[in-house]
C-alpha atoms as one frame of an Amber mdcrd trajectory, in Angstrom:
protein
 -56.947 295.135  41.433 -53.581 294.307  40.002 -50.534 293.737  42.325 -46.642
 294.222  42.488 -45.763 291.602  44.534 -42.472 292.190  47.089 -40.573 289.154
  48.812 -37.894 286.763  48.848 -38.587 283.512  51.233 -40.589 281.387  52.314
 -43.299 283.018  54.343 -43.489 285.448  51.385 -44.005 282.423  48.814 -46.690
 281.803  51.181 -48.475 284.685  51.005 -48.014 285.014  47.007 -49.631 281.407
  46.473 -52.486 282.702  48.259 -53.009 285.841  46.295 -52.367 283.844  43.065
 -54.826 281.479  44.089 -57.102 284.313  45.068 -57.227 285.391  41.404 -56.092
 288.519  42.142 -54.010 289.604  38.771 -50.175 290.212  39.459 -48.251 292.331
  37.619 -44.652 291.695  38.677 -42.924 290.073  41.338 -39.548 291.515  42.775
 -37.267 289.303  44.683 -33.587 289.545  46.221 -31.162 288.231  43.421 -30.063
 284.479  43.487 -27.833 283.430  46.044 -25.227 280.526  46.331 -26.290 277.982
  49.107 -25.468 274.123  49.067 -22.340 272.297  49.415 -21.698 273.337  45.924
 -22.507 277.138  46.473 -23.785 277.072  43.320 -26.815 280.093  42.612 -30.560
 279.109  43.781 -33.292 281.644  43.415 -35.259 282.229  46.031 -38.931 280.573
  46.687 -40.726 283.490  45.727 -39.049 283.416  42.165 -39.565 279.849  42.032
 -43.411 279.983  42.605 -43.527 283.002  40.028 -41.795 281.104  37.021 -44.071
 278.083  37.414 -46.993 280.634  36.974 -45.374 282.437  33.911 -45.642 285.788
  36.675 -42.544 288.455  35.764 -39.741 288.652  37.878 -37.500 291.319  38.794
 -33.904 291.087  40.660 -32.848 294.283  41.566 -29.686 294.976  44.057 -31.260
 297.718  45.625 -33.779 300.124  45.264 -32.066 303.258  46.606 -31.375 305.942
  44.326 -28.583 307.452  46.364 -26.638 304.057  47.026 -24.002 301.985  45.673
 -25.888 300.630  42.817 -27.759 303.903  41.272 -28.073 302.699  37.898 -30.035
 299.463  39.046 -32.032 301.191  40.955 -33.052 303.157  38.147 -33.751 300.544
  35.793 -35.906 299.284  39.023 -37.945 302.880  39.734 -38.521 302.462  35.807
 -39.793 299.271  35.542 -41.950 299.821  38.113 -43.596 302.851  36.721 -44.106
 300.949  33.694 -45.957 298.081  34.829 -49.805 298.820  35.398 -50.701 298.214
  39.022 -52.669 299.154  41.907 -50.667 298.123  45.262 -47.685 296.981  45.871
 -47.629 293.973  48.512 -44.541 293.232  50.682 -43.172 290.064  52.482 -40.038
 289.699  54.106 -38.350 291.235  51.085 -34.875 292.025  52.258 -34.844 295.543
  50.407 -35.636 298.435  52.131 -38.451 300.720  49.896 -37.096 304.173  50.039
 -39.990 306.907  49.347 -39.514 307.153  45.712 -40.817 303.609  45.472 -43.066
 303.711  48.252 -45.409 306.658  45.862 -45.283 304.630  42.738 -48.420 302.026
  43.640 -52.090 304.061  43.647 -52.831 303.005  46.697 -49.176 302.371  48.515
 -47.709 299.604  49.731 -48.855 297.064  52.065 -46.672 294.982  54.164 -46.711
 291.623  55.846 -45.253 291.493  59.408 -44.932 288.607  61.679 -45.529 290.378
  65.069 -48.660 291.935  66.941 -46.811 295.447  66.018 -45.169 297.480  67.508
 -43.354 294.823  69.137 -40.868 293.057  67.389 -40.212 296.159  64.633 -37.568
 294.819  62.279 -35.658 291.798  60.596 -36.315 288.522  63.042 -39.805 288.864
  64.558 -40.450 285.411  64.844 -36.976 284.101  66.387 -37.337 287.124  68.828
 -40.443 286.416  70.265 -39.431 282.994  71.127 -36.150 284.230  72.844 -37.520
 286.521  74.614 -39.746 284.157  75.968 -43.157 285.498  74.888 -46.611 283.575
  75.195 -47.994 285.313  72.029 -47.648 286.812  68.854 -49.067 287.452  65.757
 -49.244 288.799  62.045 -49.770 292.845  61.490 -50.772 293.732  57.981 -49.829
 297.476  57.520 -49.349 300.916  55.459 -45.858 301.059  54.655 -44.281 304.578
  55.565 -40.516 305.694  55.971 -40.004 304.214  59.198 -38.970 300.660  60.339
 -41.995 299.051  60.770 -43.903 302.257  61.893 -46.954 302.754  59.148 -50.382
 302.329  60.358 -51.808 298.793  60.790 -54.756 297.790  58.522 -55.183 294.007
  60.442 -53.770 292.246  62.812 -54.627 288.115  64.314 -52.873 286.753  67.605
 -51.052 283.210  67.842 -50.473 281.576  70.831 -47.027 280.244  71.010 -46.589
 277.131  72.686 -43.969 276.023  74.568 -42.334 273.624  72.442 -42.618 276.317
  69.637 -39.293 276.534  67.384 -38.939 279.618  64.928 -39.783 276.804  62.365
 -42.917 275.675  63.638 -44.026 279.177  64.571 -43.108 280.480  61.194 -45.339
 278.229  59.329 -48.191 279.128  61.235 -47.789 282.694  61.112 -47.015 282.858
  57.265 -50.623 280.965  56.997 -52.129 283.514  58.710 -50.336 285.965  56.816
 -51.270 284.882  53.472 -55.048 284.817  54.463 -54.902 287.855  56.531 -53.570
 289.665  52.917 -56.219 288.132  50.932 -58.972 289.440  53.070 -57.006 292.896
  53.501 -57.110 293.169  49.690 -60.994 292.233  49.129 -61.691 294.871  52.234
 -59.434 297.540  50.049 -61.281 296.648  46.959 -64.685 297.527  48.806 -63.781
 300.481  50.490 -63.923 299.261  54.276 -60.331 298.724  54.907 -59.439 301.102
  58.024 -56.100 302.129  59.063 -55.270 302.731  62.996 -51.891 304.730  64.109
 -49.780 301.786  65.748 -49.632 302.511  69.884 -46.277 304.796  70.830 -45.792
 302.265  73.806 -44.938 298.981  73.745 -42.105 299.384  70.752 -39.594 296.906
  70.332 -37.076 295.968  67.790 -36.320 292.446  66.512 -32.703 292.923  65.175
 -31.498 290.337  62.594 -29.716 286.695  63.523 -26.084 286.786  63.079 -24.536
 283.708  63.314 -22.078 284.514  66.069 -25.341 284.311  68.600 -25.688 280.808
  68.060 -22.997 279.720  70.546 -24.355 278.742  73.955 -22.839 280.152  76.846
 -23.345 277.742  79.516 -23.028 280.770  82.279 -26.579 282.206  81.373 -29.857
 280.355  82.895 -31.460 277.145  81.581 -34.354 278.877  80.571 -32.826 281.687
  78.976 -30.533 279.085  76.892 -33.683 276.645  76.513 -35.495 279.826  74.562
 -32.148 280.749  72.750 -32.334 276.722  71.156 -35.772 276.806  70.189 -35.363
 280.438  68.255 -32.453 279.575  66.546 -33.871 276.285  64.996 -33.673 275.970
  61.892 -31.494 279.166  61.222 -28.917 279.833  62.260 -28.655 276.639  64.817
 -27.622 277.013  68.622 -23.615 275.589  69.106 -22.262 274.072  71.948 -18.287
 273.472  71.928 -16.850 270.079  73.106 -13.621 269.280  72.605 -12.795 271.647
  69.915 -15.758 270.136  68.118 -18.819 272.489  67.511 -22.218 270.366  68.372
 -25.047 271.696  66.738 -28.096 271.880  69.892 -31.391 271.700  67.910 -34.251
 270.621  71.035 -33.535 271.090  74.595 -35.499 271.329  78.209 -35.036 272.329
  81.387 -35.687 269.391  83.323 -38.583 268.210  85.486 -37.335 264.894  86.304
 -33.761 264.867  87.541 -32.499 265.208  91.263 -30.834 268.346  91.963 -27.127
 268.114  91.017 -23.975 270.913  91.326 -21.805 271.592  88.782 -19.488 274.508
  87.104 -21.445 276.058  83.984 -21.003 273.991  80.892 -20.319 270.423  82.989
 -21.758 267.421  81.804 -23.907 266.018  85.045 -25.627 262.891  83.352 -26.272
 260.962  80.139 -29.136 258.747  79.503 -31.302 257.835  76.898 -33.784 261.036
  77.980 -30.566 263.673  76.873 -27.477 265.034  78.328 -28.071 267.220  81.328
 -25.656 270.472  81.428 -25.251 272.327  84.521 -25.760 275.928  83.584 -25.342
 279.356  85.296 -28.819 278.942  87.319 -30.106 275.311  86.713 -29.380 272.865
  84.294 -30.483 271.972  80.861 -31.347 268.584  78.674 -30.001 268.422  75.600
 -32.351 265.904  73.798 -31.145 266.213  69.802 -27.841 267.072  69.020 -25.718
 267.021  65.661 -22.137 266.556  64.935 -20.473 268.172  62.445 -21.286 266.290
  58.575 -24.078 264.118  60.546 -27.476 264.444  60.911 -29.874 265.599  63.302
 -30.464 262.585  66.128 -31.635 261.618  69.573 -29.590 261.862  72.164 -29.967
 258.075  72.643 -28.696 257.903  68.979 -25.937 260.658  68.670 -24.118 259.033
  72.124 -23.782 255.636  70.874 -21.226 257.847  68.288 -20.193 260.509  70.465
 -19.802 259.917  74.103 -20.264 262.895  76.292 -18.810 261.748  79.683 -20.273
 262.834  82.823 -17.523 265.310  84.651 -16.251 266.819  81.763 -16.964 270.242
  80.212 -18.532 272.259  77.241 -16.601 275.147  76.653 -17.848 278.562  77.967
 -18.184 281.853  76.444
């Protein structure tokens, strides 16, 4: 069974490895053009393109897909390429490109995606960091028929994961592309013998994970410490919760509500302690422990570390929303 493999990051890399080391044959590999990222913003292509050129697999770069949008001619030159090269299913990971209909028909036997959610919750761009913010105790990879729809086609497999309560989107990602990339293996050999069934995805239940912006990442001190709490923990590693001192924008990468303090007052955003256990923040309903914080240029440390370089004095104020 040959493969046109469909995905740009990590947890796609993931799940290629797997089928490569599977020995299933693949054809092509598409991936979302190189993009600038470092201090020097110079190009880097993205993991998936990475693991492909060390294993001499083909690699398209195509804008878009879409026919009928801005970049027509690519497209084309896509739709073409893919009706040239000889394959059975296309397999899709976090790809980044929406697959309008016209590619959808191309593979034999369709295309199969990789979703990081027990669908039909969490439909959509940021499963993983969702979950966690919304507070959820577990989640889970969906293997699926891609249709039209967002997320709608019918599911083929599907494996829960608890997530713990220290989970970040980092730590629950890596799980969950694991699963993922063994969850498509076995898809594939049950499609090869003919005992791969598809069930209609449950009309209740739907939700949709939209994708991080970057403007989320501020903390606003007025919402509860456990909503906040959940908020830090999703946005770690991307896009990185912010709190606001003194004009200077902290990066908040681990925090807690705590279990251990005495119960103090304060106005949203005040500092009510520092110690070598965090920072504790009164917030809208309860307070919160900051326990690793960043500066801006510095790296990630302790809170017992990043005071001895950056006092936070008790009485005075992060900056609310």
């Amino acid at each position: 069974m040959k493969i046109i493999f469909a995905g740009t990051p990590e947890f796609a890399a993931t799940a290629l490895a797997s089928l490569h080391q599977a020995g299933f044959p693949i054809a092509l590999v598409l991936t979302q053009p190189d993009r600038p990222a470092g201090r020097g913003m110079q190009l880097h292509p993205s993991a998936v393109k990475q693991f492909a050129l060390t294993h001499q697999i083909p690699v398209a770069q195509p804008v878009s897909l879409r026919l009928d949008g801005k970049y027509p001619q690519d497209a084309r030159q896509a739709h073409e390429l893919l009706q040239a090269t000889e394959h059975d299913v296309m397999v899709v990971a976090a790809y980044g490109l929406i697959l309008p209909p016209s590619v959808l028909q191309i593979p034999r036997l369709g295309c199969i995606n990789i979703h990081g959610s027990l669908l039909p919750r969490w439909r959509g761009a940021a499963p993983i960091h969702r979950a966690i913010e919304a507070g959820d105790h577990e989640t889970g990879v969906t293997i699926m028929q891609m249709d039209q729809g967002l997320d709608t086609g019918a599911m083929l497999l599907a494996e829960k994961e608890s997530i713990r309560a220290d989970d970040t989107t980092g730590s629950l990602h890596d799980r969950l592309a694991a699963m993922g990339a063994r969850l498509i293996v076995d898809a594939l050999k049950r499609l090869q013998q003919g005992t791969l069934t598809a069930v209609p995805q449950p009309a209740a239940g739907v939700t949709y994970a939209a994708k991080i912006s970057k403007e989320e990442a501020a903390l606003d001190f007025r919402l509860p410490a456990q909503t906040l709490a959940r908020r830090i923990l999703a946005f770690n590693p991307f896009p990185g919760a912010v709190a606001s001192f003194a004009g200077t924008a902290i990066k908040i990468w681990h925090a807690q509500p705590p279990t251990s303090y005495t119960t103090q007052q304060g106005q949203p955003g005040e500092i009510l302690q520092t110690g070598p256990a965090g920072v504790l923040v009164a917030c809208g309903e309860g307070a919160l422990l900051l326990t690793e914080l960043q500066k801006p240029g510095g790296k990630r440390l302790s809170a017992a570390e990043f005071l001895k370089g950056f006092p936070l004095p008790a009485g005075q104020r992060f900056q609310t929303q």
